[in-house]
SEZABA-501941 format. One record per residue: residue number from 1; x, y, z of N, C-alpha, C in turn; residue in three letters. Coordinates in pm, 1 decimal, decimal comma, padded with zeros to 6 digits, always signed. Example, Ala and Ser with C-alpha at 12.3 -4.5 7.8 and 13.67 -1.06 7.14 Angstrom:
<atom><num>1</num><n_east>+01319,0</n_east><n_north>-00569,0</n_north><n_up>+00780,0</n_up><ca_east>+01230,0</ca_east><ca_north>-00450,0</ca_north><ca_up>+00780,0</ca_up><c_east>+01320,0</c_east><c_north>-00330,0</c_north><c_up>+00780,0</c_up><residu>ALA</residu></atom>
<atom><num>2</num><n_east>+01285,0</n_east><n_north>-00225,0</n_north><n_up>+00708,0</n_up><ca_east>+01367,0</ca_east><ca_north>-00106,0</ca_north><ca_up>+00714,0</ca_up><c_east>+01290,0</c_east><c_north>+00003,0</c_north><c_up>+00787,0</c_up><residu>SER</residu></atom>
//
This chain:
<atom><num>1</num><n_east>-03723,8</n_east><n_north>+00370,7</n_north><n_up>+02340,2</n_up><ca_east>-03586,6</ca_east><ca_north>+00366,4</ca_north><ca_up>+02386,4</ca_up><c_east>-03514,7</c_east><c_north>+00243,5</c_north><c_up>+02329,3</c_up><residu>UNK</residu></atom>
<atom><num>2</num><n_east>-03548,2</n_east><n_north>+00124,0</n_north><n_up>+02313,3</n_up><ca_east>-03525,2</ca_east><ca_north>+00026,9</ca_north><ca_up>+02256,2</ca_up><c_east>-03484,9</c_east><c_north>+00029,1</c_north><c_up>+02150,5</c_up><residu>UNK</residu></atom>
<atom><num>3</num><n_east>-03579,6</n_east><n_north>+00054,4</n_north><n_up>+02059,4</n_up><ca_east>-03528,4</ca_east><ca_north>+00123,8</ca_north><ca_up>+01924,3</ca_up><c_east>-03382,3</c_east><c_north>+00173,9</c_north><c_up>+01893,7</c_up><residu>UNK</residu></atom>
<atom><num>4</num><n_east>-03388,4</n_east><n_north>+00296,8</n_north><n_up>+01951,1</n_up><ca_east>-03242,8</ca_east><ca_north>+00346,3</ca_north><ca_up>+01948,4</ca_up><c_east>-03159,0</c_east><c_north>+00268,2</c_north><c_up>+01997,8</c_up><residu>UNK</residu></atom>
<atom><num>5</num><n_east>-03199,2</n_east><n_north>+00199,5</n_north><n_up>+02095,5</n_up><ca_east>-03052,4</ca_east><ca_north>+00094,8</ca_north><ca_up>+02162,2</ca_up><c_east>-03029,4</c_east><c_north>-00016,1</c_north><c_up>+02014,2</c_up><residu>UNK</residu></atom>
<atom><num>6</num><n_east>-03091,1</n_east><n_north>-00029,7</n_north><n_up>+01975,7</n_up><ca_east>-03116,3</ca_east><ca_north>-00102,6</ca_north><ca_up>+01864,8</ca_up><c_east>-03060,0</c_east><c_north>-00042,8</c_north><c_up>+01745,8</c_up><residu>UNK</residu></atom>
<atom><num>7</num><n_east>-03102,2</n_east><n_north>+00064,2</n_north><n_up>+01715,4</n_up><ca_east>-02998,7</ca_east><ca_north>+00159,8</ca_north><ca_up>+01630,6</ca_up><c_east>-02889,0</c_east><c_north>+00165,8</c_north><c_up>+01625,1</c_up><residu>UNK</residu></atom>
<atom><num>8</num><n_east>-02840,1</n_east><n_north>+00175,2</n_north><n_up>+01785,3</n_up><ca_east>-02689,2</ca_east><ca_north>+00248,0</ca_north><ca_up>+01789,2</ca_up><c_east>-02616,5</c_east><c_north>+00074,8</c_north><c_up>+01765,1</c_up><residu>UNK</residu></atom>
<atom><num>9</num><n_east>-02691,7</n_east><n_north>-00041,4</n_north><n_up>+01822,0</n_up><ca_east>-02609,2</ca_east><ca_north>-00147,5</ca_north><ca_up>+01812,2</ca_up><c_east>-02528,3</c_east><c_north>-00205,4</c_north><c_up>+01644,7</c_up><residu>UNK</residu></atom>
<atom><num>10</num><n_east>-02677,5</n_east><n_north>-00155,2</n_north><n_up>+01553,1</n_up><ca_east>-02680,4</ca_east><ca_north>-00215,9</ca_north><ca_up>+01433,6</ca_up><c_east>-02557,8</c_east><c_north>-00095,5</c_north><c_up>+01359,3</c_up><residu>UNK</residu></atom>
<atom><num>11</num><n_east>-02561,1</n_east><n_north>+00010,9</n_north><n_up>+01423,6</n_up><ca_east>-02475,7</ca_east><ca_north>+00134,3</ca_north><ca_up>+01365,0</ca_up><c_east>-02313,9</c_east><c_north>+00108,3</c_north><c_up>+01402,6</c_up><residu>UNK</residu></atom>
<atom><num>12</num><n_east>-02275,9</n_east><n_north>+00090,7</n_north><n_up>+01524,0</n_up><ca_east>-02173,7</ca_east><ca_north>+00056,2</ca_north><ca_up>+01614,0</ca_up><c_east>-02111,7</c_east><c_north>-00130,0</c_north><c_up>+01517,2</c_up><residu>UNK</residu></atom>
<atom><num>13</num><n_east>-02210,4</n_east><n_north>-00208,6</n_north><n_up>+01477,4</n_up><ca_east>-02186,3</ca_east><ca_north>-00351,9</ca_north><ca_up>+01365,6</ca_up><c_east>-02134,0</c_east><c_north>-00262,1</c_north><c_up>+01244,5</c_up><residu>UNK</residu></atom>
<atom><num>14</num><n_east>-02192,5</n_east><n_north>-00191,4</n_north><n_up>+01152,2</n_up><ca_east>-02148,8</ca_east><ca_north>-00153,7</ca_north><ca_up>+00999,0</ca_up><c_east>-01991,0</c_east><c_north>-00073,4</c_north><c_up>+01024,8</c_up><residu>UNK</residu></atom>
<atom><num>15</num><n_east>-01981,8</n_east><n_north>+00053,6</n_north><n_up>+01153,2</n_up><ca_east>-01835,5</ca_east><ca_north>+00064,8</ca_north><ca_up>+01144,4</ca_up><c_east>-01733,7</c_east><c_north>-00058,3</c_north><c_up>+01189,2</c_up><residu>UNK</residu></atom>
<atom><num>16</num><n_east>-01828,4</n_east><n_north>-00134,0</n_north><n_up>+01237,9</n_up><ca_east>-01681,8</ca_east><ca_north>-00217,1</ca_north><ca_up>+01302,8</ca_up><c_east>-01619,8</c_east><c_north>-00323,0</c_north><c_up>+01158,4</c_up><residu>UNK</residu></atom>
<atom><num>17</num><n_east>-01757,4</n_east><n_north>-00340,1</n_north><n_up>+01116,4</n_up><ca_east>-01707,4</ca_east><ca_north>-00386,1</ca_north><ca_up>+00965,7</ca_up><c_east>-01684,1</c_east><c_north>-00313,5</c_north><c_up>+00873,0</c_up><residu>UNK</residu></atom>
<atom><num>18</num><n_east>-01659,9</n_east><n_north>-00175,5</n_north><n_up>+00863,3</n_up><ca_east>-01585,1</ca_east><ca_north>-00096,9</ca_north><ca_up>+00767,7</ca_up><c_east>-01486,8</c_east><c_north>-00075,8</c_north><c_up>+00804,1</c_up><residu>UNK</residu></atom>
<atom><num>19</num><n_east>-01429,8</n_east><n_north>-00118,6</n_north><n_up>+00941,1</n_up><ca_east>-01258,9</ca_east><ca_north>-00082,9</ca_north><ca_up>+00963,2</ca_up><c_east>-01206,7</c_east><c_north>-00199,3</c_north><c_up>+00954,6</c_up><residu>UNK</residu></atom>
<atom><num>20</num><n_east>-01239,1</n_east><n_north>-00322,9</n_north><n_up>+00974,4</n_up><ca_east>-01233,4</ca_east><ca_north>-00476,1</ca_north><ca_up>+00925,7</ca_up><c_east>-01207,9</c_east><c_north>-00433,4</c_north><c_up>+00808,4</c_up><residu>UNK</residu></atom>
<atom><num>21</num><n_east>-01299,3</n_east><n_north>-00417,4</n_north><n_up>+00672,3</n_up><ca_east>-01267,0</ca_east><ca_north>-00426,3</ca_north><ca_up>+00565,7</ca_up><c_east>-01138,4</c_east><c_north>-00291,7</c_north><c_up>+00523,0</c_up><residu>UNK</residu></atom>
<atom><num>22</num><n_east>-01135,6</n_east><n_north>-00206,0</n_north><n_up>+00605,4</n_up><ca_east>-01014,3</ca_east><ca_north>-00119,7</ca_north><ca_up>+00568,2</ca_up><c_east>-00893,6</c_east><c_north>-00164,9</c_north><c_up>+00581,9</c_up><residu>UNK</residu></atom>
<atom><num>23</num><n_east>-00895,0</n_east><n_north>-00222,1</n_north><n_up>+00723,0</n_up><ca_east>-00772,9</ca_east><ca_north>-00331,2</ca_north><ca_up>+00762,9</ca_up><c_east>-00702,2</c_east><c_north>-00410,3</c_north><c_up>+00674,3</c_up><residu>UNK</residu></atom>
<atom><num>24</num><n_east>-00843,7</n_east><n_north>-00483,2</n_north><n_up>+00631,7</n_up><ca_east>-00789,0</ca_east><ca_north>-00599,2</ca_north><ca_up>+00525,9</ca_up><c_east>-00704,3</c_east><c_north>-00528,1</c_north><c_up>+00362,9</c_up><residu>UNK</residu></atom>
<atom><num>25</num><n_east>-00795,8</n_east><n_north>-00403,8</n_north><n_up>+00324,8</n_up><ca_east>-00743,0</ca_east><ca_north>-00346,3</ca_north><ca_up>+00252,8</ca_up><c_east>-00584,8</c_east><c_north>-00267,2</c_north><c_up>+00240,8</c_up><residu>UNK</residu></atom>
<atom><num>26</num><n_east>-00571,1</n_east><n_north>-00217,1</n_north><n_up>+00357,0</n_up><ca_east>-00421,8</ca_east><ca_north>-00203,0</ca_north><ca_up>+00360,0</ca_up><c_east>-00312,3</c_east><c_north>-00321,9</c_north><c_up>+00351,8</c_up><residu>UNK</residu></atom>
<atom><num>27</num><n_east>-00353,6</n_east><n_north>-00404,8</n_north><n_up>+00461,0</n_up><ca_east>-00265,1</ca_east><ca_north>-00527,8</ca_north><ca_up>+00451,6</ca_up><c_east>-00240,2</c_east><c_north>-00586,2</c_north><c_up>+00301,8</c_up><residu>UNK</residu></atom>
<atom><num>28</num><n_east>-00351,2</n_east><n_north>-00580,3</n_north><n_up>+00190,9</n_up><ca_east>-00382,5</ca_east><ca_north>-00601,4</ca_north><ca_up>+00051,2</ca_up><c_east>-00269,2</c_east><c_north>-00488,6</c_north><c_up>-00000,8</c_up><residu>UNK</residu></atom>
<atom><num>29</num><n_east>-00242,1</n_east><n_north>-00405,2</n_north><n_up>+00025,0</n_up><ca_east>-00206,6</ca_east><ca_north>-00325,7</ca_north><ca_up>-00045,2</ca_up><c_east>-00036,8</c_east><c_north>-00302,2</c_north><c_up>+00016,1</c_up><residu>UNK</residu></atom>
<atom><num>30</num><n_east>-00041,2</n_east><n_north>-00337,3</n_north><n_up>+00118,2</n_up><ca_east>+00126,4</ca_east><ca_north>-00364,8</ca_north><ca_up>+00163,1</ca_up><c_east>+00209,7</c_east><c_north>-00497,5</c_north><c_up>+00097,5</c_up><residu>UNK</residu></atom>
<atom><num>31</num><n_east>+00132,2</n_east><n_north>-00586,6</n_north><n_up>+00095,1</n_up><ca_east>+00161,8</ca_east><ca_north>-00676,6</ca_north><ca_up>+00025,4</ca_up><c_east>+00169,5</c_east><c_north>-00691,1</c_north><c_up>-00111,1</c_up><residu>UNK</residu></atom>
<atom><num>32</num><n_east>+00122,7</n_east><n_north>-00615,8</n_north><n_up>-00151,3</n_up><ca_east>+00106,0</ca_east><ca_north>-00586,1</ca_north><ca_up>-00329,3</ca_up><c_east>+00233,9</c_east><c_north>-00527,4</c_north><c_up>-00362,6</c_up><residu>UNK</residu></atom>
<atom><num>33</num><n_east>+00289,4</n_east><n_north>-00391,6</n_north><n_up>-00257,4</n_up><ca_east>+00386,8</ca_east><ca_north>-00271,7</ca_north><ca_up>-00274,4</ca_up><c_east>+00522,2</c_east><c_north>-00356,6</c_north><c_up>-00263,6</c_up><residu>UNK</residu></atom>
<atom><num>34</num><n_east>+00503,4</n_east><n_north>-00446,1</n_north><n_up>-00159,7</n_up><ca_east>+00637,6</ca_east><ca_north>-00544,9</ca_north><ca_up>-00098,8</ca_up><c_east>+00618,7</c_east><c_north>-00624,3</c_north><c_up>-00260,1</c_up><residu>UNK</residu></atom>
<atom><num>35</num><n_east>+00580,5</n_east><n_north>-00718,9</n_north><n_up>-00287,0</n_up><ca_east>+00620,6</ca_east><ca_north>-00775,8</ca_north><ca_up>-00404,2</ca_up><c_east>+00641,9</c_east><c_north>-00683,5</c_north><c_up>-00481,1</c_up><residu>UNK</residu></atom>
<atom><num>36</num><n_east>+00567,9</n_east><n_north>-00557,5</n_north><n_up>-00551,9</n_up><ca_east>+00628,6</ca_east><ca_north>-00519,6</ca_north><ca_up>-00663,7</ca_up><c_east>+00783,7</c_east><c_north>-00441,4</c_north><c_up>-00677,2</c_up><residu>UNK</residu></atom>
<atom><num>37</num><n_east>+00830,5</n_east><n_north>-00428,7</n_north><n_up>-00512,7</n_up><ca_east>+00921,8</ca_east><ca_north>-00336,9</ca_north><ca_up>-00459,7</ca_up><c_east>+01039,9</c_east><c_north>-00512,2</c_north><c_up>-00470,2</c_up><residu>UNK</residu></atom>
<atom><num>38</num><n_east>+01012,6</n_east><n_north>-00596,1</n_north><n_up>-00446,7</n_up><ca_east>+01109,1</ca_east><ca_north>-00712,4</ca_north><ca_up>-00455,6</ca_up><c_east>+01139,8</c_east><c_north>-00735,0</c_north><c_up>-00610,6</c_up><residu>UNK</residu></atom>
<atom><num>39</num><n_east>+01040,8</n_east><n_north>-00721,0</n_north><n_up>-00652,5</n_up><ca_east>+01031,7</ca_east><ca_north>-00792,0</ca_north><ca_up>-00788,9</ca_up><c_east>+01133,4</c_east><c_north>-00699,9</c_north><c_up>-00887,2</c_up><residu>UNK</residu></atom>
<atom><num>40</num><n_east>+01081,7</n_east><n_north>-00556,6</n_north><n_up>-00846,1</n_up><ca_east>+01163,2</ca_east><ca_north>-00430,3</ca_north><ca_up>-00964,4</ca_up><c_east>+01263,0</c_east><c_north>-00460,3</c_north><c_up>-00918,3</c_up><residu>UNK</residu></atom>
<atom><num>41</num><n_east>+01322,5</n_east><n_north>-00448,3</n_north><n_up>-00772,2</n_up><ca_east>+01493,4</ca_east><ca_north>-00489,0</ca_north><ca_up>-00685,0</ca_up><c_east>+01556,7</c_east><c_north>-00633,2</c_north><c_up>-00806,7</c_up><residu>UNK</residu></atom>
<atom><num>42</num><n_east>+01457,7</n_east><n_north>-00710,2</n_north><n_up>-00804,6</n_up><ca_east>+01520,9</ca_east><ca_north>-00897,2</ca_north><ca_up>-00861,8</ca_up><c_east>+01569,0</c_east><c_north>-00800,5</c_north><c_up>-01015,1</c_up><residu>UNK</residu></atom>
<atom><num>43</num><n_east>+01481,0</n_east><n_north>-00756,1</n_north><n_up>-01060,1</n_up><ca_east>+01486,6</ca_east><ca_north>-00724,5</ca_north><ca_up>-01214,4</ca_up><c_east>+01605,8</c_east><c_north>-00669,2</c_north><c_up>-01219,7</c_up><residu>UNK</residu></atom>
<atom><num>44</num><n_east>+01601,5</n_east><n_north>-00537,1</n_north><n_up>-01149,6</n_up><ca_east>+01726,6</ca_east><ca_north>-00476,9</ca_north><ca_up>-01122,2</ca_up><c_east>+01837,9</c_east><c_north>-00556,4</c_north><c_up>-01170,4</c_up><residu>UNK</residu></atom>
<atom><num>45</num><n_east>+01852,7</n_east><n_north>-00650,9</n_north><n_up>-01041,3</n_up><ca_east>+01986,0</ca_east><ca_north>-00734,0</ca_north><ca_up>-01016,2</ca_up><c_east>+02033,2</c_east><c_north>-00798,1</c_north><c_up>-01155,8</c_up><residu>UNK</residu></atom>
<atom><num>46</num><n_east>+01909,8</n_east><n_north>-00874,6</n_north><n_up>-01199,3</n_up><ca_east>+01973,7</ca_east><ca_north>-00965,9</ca_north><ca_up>-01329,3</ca_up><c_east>+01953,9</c_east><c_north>-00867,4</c_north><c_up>-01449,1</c_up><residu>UNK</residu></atom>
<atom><num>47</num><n_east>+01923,8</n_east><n_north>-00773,1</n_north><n_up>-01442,1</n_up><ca_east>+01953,9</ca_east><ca_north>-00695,3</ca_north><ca_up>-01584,9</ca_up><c_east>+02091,6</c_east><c_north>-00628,5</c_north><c_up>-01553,8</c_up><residu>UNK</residu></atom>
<atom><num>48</num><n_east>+02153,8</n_east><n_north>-00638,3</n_north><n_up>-01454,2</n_up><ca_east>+02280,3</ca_east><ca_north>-00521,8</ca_north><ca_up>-01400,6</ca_up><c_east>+02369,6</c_east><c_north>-00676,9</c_north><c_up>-01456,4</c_up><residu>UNK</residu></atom>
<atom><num>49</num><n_east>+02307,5</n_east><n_north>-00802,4</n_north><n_up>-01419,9</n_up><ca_east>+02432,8</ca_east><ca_north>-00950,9</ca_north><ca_up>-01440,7</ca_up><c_east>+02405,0</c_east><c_north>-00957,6</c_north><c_up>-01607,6</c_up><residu>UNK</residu></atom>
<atom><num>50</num><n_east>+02294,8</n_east><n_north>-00966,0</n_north><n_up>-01633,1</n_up><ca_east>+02300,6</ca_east><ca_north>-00974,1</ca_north><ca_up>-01791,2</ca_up><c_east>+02376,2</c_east><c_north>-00880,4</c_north><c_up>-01872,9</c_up><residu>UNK</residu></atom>
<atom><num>51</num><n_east>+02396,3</n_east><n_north>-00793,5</n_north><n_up>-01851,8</n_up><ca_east>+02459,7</ca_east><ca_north>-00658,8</ca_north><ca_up>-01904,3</ca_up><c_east>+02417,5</c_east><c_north>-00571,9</c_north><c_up>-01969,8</c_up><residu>UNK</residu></atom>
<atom><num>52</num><n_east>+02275,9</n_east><n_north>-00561,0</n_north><n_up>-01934,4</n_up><ca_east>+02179,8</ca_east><ca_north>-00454,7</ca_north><ca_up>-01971,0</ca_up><c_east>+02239,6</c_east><c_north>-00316,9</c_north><c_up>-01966,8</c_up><residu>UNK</residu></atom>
<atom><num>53</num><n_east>+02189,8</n_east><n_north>-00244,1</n_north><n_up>-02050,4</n_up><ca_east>+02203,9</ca_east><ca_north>-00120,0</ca_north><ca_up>-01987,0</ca_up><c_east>+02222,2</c_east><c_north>-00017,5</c_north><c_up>-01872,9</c_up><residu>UNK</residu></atom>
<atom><num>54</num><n_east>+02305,2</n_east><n_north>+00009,5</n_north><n_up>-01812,3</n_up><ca_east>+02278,7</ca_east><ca_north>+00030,4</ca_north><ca_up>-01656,6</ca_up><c_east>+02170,5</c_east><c_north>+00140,7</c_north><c_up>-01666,9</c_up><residu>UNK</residu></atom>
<atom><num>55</num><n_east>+02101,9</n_east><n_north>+00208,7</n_north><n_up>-01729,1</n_up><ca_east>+01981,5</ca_east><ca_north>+00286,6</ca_north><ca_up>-01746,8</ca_up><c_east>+01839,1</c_east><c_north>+00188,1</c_north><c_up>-01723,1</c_up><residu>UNK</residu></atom>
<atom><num>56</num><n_east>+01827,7</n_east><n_north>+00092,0</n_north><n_up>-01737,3</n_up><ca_east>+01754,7</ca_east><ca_north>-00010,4</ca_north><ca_up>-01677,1</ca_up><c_east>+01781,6</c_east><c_north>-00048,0</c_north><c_up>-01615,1</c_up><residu>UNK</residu></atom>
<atom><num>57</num><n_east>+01870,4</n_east><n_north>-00068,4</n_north><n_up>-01507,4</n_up><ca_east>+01856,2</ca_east><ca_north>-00094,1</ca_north><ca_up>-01387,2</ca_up><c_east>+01843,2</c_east><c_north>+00010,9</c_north><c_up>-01324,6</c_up><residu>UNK</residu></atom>
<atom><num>58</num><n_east>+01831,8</n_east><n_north>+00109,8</n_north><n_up>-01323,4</n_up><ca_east>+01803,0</ca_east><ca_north>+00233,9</ca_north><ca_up>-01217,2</ca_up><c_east>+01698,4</c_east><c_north>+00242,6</c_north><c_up>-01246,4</c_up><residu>UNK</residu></atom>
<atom><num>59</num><n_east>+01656,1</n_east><n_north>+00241,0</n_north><n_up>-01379,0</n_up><ca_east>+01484,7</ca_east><ca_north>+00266,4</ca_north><ca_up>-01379,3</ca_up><c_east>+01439,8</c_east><c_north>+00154,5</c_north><c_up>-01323,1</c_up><residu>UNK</residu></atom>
<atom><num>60</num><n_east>+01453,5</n_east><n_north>+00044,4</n_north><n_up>-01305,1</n_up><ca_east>+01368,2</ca_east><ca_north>-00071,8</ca_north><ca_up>-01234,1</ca_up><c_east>+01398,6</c_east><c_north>-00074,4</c_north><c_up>-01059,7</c_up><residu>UNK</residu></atom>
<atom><num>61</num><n_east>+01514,3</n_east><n_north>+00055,5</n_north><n_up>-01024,4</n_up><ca_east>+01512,9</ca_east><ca_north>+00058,4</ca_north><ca_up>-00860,9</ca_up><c_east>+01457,3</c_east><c_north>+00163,9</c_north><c_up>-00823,0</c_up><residu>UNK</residu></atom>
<atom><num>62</num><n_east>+01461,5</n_east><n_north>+00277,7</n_north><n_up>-00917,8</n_up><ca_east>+01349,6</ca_east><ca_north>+00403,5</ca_north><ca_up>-00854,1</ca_up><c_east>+01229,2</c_east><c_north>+00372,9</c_north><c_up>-00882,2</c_up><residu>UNK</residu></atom>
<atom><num>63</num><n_east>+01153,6</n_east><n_north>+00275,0</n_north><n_up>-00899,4</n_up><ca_east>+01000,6</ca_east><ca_north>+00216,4</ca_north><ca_up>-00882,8</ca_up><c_east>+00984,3</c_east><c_north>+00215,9</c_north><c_up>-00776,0</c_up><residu>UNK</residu></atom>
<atom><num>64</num><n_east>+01062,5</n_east><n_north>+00167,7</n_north><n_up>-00695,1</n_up><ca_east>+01007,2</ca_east><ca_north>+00098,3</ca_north><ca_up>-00529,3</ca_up><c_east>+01062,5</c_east><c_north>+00235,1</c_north><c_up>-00490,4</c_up><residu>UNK</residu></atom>
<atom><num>65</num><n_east>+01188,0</n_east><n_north>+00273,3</n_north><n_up>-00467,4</n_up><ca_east>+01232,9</ca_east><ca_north>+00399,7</ca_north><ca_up>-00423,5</ca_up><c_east>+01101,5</c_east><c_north>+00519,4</c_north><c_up>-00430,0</c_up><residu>UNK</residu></atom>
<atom><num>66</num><n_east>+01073,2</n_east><n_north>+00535,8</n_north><n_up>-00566,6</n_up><ca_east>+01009,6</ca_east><ca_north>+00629,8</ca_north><ca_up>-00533,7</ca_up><c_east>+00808,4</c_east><c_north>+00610,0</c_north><c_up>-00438,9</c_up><residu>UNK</residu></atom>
<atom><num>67</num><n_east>+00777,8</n_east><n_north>+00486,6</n_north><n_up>-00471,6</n_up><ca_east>+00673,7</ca_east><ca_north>+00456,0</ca_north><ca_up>-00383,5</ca_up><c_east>+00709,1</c_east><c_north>+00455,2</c_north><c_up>-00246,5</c_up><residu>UNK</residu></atom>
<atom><num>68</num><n_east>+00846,7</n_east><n_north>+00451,4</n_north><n_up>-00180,7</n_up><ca_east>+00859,5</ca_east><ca_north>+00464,8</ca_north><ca_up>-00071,0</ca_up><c_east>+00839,8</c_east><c_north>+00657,1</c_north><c_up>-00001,8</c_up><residu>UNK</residu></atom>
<atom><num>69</num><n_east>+00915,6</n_east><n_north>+00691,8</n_north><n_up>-00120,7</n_up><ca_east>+00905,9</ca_east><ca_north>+00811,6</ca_north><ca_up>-00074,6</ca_up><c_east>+00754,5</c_east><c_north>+00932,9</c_north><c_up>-00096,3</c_up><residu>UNK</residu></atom>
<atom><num>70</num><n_east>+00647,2</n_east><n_north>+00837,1</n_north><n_up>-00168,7</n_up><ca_east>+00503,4</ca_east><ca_north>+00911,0</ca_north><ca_up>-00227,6</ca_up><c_east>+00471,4</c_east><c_north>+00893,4</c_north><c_up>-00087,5</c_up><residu>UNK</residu></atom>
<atom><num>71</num><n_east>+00527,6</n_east><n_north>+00758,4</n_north><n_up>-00007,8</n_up><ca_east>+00432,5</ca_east><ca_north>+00672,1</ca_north><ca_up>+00088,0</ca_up><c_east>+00452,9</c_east><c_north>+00786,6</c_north><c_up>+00202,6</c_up><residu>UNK</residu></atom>
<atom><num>72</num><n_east>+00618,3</n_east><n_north>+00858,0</n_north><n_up>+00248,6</n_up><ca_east>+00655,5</ca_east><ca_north>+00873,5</ca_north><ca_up>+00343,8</ca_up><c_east>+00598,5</c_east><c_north>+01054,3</c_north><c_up>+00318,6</c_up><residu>UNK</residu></atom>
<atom><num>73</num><n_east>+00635,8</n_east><n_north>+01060,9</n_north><n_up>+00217,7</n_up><ca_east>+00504,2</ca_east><ca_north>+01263,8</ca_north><ca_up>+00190,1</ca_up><c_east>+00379,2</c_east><c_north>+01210,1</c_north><c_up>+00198,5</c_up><residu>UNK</residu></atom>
<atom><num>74</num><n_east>+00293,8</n_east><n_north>+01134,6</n_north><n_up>+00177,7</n_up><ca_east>+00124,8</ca_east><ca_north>+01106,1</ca_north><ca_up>+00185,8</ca_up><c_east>+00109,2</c_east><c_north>+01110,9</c_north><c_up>+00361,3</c_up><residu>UNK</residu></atom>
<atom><num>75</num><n_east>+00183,9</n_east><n_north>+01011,0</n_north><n_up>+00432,3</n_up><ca_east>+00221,1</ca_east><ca_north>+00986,4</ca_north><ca_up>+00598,7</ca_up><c_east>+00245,1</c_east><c_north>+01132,9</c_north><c_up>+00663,3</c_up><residu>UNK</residu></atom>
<atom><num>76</num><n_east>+00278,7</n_east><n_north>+01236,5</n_north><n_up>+00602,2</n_up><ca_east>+00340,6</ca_east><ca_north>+01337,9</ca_north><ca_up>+00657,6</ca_up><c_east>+00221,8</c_east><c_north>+01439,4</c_north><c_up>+00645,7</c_up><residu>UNK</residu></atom>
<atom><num>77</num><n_east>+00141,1</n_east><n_north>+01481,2</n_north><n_up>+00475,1</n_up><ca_east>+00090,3</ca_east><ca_north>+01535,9</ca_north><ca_up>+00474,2</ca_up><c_east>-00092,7</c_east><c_north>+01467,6</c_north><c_up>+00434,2</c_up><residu>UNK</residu></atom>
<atom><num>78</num><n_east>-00137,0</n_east><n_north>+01385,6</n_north><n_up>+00508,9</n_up><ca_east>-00265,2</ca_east><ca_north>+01337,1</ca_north><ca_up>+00458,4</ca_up><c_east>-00335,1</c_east><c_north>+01395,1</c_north><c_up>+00371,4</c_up><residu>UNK</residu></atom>
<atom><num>79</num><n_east>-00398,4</n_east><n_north>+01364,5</n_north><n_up>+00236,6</n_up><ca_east>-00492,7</ca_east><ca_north>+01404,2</ca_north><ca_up>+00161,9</ca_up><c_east>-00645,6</c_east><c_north>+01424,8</c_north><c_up>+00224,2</c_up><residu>UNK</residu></atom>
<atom><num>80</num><n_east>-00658,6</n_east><n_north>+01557,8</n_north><n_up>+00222,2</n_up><ca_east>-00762,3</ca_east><ca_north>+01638,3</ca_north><ca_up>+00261,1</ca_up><c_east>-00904,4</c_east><c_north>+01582,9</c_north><c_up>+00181,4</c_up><residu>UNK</residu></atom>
<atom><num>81</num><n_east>-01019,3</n_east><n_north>+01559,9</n_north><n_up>+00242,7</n_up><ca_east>-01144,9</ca_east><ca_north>+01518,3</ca_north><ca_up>+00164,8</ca_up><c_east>-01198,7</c_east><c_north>+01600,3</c_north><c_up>+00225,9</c_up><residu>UNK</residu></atom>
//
């Protein structure tokens, strides 16, 4: 009986540290999306003041635009494994 109590403890440790490390992984990955979603927005801005092409600046705002919207269909319809 021990055993198994022993089992389930050491089993009940590896998920609690695979949702720890999932945790950390999203937060990794929100933070990645937020800078690259600021950064294409900054680019945006000073290629629209420099007098770029306005075809580069839309392509440098539907970057984040459209990761918002992969984010908000993935949220809606989860990928099946």
């Amino acid at each position: 009986m021990r055993m198994a109590e022993k089992e389930q403890e050491h089993r009940h440790a590896i998920e609690h540290a695979a949702l720890e490390e999932e945790k950390t992984a999203i937060k990794r990955g929100q933070w990645l999306g937020s800078m690259l979603s600021f950064s294409c927005v900054g680019a945006s801005a000073y290629t629209a003041l420099t007098g770029a092409p306005w075809q580069v600046s839309v392509a440098l705002v539907s970057i984040p635009v459209m990761g918002v919207i992969r984010a908000l269909i993935e949220r809606r319809n989860p990928p099946q494994i």
